[in-house]
N, C-alpha and C positions, 0 to 999 in steps of 0.2 A: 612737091610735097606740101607745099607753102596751100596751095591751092586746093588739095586735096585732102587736106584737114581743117581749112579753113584758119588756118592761122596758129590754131590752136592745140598742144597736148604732142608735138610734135617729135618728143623720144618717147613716147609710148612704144608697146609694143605693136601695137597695131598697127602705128603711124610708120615704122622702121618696117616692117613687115608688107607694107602696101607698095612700098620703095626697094624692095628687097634691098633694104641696107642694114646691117648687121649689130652696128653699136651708134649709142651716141656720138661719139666723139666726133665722128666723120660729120654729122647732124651741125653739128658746133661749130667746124672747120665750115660747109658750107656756106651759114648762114653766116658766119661773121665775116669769108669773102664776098657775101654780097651786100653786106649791111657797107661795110670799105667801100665798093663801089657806088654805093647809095643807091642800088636797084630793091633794096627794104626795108624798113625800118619797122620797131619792133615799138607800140604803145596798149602795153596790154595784150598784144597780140600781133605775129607777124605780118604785114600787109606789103603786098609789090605797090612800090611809089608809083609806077608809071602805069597810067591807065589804061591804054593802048597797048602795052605788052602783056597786065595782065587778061584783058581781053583776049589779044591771040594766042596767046599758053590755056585758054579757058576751051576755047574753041578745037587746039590739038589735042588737049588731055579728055576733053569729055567729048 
């Protein structure tokens, strides 16, 4: 999702809807279990820290 919106607008309808995910909240719960494990961090915009994983998430999703 991170990827797929670029970061950005991510409880949009559009952005839940691209993910077939239904509400916020679930949006919320993921992101702040990964922001915990520090796989993202959020400055302006959410970005994957590691650059090699988002590389090969970039390569399965597109």
């Amino acid at each position: 999702m991170v990827l797929l919106n670029n970061g950005k607008n991510l409880f949009s309808g559009k952005a839940l809807d691209s993910v077939a995910i239904r509400t916020g909240s679930i949006v919320t719960r993921f992101l702040s279990g990964l922001a915990q494990k520090e796989i993202i961090v959020k400055n302006g915009k959410y970005t994957i820290q590691d650059v090699l994983l988002e590389k090969w998430m970039s390569r399965k999703i597109f």
